[in-house]
N, C-alpha and C positions, 0 to 999 in steps of 0.2 A: 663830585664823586658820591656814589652812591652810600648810605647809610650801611652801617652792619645789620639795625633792623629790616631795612625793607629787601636786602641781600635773602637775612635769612628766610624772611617771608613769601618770598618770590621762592626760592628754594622748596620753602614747605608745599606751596599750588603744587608744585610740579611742571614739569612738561606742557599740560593745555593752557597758561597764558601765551604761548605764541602765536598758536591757530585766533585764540577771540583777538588779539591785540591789530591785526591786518583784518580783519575781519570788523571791528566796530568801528577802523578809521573809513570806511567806505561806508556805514551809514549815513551820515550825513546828505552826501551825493544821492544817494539814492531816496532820500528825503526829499530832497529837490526835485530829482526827476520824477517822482512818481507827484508832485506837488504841480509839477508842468505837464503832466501826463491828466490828471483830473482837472484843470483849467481847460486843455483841446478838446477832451471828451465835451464838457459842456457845451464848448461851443459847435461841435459834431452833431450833437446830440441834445439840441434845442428844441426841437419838436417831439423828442422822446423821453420823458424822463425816465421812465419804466426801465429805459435800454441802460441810461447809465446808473440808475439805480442795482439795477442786476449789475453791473460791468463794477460798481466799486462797494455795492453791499456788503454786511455780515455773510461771512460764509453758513451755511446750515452746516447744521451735524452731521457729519459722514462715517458711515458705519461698515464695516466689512459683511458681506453676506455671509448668513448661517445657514447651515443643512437644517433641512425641517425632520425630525425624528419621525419615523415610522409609526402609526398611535400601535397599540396596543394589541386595542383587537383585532386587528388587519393580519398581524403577526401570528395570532395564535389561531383565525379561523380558519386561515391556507391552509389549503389541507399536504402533506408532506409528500414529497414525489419519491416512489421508491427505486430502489436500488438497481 
């Protein structure tokens, strides 16, 4: 039977212990697979290391593109279309 502290404590998280709690039992598994997943590649990928270096490398930083601002001068030397 559960404790009155870890009741109340469970109580205070809230709502999102259920989502992580099914959620971190499936880590494991998927520590394995991808543990059996990086052994096939090797041997796939025997003559290339390149390939599976790319295939289980650090990701690079991904960034969202940005609009490039208009400069300045560009702006004020158009000359105004009238009316």
């Amino acid at each position: 039977m559960p404790s009155r502290k870890s009741a109340a404590s469970a109580a205070a998280q809230g709502p999102s212990v259920g989502p992580c709690a099914w959620r971190d039992a499936l880590l494991p598994e998927l520590q394995k697979g991808l543990k059996t997943l990086r052994v096939h590649a090797a041997a796939a990928y025997v003559d290339d290391p390149g390939a599976q270096k790319a295939l289980f490398g650090k990701a690079a930083a991904v960034q969202a593109p940005k609009r490039r601002r208009a400069k300045k001068g560009a702006a004020e030397a158009a000359p105004a279309k009238p009316a």
